[in-house]
C-alpha positions as a Markdown table, in Angstrom:
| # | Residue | x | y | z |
|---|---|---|---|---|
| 1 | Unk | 100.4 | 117.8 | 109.3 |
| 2 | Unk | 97.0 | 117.6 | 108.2 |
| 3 | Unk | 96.5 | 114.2 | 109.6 |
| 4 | Unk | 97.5 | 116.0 | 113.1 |
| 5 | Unk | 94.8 | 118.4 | 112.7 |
| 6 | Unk | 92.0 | 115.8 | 111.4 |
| 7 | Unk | 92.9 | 113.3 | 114.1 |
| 8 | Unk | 92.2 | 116.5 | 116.8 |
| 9 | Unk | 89.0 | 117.2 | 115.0 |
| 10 | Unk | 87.5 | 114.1 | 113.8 |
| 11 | Unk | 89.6 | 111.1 | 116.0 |
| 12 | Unk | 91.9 | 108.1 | 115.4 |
| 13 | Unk | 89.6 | 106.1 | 113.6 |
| 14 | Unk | 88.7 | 108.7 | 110.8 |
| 15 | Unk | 92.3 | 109.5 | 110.8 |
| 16 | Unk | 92.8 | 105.5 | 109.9 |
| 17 | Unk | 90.2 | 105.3 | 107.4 |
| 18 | Unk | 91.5 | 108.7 | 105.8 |
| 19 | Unk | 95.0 | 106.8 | 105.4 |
| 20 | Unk | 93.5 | 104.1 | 103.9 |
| 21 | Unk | 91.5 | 106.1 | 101.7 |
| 22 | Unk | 94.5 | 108.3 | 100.1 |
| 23 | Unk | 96.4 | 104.6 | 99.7 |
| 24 | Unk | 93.1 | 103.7 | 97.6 |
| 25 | Unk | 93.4 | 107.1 | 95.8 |
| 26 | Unk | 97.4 | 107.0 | 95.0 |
| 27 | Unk | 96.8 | 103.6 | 93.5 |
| 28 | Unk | 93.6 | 104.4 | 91.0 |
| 29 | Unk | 95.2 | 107.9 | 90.2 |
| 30 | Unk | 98.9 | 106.8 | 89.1 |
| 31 | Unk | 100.9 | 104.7 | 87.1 |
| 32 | Unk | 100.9 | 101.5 | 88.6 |
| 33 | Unk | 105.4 | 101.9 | 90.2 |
| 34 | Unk | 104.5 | 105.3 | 91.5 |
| 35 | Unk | 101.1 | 104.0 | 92.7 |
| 36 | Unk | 102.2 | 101.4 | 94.7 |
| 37 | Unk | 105.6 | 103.5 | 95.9 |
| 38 | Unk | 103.2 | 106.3 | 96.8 |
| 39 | Unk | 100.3 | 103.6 | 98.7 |
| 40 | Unk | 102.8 | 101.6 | 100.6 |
| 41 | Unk | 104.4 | 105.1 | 101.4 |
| 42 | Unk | 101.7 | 106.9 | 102.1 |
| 43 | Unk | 100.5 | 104.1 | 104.6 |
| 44 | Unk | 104.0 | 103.6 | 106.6 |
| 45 | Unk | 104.7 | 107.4 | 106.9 |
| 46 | Unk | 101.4 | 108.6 | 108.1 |
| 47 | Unk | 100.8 | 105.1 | 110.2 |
| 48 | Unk | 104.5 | 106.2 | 112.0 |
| 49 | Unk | 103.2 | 109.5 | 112.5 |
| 50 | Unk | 100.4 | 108.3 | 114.1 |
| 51 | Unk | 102.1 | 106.2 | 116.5 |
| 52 | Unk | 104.2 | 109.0 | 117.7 |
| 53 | Unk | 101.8 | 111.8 | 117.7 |
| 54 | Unk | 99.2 | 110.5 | 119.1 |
| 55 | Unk | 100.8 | 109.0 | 122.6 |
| 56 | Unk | 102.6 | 112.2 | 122.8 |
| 57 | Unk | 99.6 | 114.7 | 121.7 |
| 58 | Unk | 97.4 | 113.2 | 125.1 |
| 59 | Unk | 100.0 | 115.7 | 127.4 |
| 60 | Unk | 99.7 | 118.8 | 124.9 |
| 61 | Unk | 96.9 | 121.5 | 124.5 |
| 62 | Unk | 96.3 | 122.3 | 121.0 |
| 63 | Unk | 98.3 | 124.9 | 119.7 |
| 64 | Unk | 100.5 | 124.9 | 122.8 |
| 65 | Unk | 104.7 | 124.8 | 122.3 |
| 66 | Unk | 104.2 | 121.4 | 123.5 |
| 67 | Unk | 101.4 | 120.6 | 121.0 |
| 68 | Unk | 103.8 | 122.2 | 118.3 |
| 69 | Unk | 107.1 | 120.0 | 119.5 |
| 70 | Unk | 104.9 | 116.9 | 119.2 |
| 71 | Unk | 103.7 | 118.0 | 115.5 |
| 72 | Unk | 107.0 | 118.6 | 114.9 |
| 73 | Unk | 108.5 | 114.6 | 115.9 |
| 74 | Unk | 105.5 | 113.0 | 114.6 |
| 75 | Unk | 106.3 | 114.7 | 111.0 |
| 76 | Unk | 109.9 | 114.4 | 111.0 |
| 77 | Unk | 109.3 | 110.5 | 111.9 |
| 78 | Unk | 107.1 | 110.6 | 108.9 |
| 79 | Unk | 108.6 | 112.6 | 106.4 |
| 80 | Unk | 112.0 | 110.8 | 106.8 |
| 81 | Unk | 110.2 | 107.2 | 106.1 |
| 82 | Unk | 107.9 | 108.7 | 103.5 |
| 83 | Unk | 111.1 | 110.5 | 101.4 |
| 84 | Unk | 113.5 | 107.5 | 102.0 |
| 85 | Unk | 110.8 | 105.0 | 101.0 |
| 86 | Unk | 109.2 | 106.4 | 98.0 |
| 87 | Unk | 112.2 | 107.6 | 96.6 |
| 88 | Unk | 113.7 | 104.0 | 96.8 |
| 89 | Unk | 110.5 | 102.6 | 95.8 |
| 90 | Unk | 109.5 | 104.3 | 93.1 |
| 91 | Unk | 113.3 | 103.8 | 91.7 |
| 92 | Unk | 114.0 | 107.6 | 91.6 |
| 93 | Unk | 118.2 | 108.3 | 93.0 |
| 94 | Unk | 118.3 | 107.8 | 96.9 |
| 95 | Unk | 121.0 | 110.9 | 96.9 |
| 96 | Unk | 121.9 | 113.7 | 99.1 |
| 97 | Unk | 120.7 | 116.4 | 96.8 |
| 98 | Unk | 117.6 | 114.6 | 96.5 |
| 99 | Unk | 116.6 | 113.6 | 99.5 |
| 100 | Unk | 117.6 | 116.8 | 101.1 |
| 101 | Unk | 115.6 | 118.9 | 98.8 |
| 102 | Unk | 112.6 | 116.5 | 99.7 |
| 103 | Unk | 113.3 | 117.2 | 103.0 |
| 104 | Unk | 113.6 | 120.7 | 102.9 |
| 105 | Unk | 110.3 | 121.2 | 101.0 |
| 106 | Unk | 108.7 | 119.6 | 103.6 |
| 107 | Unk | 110.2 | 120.8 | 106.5 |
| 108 | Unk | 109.0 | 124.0 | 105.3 |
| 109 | Unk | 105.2 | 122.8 | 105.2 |
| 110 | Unk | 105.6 | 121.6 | 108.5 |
| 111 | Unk | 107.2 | 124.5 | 110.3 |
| 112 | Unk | 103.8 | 126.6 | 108.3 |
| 113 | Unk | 101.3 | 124.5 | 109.7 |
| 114 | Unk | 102.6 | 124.6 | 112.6 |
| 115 | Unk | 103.0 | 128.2 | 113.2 |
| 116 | Unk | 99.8 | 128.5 | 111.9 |
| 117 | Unk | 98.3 | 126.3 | 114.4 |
| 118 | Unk | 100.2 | 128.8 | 117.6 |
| 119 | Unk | 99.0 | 131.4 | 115.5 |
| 120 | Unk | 95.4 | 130.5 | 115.7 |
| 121 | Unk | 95.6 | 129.2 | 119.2 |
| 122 | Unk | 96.9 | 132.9 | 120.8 |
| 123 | Unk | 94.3 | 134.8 | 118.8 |
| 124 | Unk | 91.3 | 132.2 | 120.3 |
| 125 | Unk | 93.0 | 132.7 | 124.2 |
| 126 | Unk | 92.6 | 136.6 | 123.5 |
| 127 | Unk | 89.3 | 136.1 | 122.7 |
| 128 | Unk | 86.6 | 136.4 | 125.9 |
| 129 | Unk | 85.5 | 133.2 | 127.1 |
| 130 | Unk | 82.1 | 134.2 | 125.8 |
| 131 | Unk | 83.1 | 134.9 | 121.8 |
| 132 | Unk | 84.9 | 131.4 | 122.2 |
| 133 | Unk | 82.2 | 129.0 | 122.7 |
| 134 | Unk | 80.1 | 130.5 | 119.9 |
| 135 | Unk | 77.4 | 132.7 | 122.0 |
């Protein structure tokens, strides 16, 4: 989700240099299993995130029900791949209970971001076009 929002703000190429960054970051910060479960994770759930969101995010407006049914894919794409992988990876059970409480979790920080991100949108189309651009 937050890659969605910094690839809006910032573009694709901060978005890839961000990935590889937080690879970096799991790899000097953890135990070296975890580490590399959490890099090569980290870098094949956000990259198929990537690849789905951003062909489909070129048709949505930010904030739209589109936008937020594109967020939705991209991270569901992503959090699958990222749950099954790390889990296996890492040598933690591949369960049920396991993987459905991953998937839970963060389903629920998904469907928040996102209704944030509506949220924010209809208050800023409220707004005059005047308070909007800042004068």
């Amino acid at each position: 989700m937050t890659r969605d929002f910094l690839q809006d703000a910032l573009g694709r190429w901060v978005v890839l240099a961000a990935i590889a960054a937080g690879a970096l970051l799991s790899y000097a910060t953890s135990s070296h299993v975890i580490a590399m479960a959490s890099g090569v994770t980290f870098l094949l759930g956000e990259s198929l995130e990537f690849g789905v969101y951003t062909p489909l995010r070129r048709r949505a407006r930010w904030g739209s029900s589109r936008w937020a049914r594109v967020v939705v894919i991209a991270n569901l794409t992503g959090m699958v791949a990222d749950t099954l992988l790390f889990l296996w990876l890492a040598g933690f059970p591949v369960t049920a209970p396991v993987v459905g409480g991953q998937l839970v979790g963060k389903a629920y920080v998904t469907a928040g971001s996102v209704l944030a991100g509506v949220v924010i949108r209809r208050a800023l189309l409220r707004q005059p076009a005047r308070q909007r651009v800042g004068t």
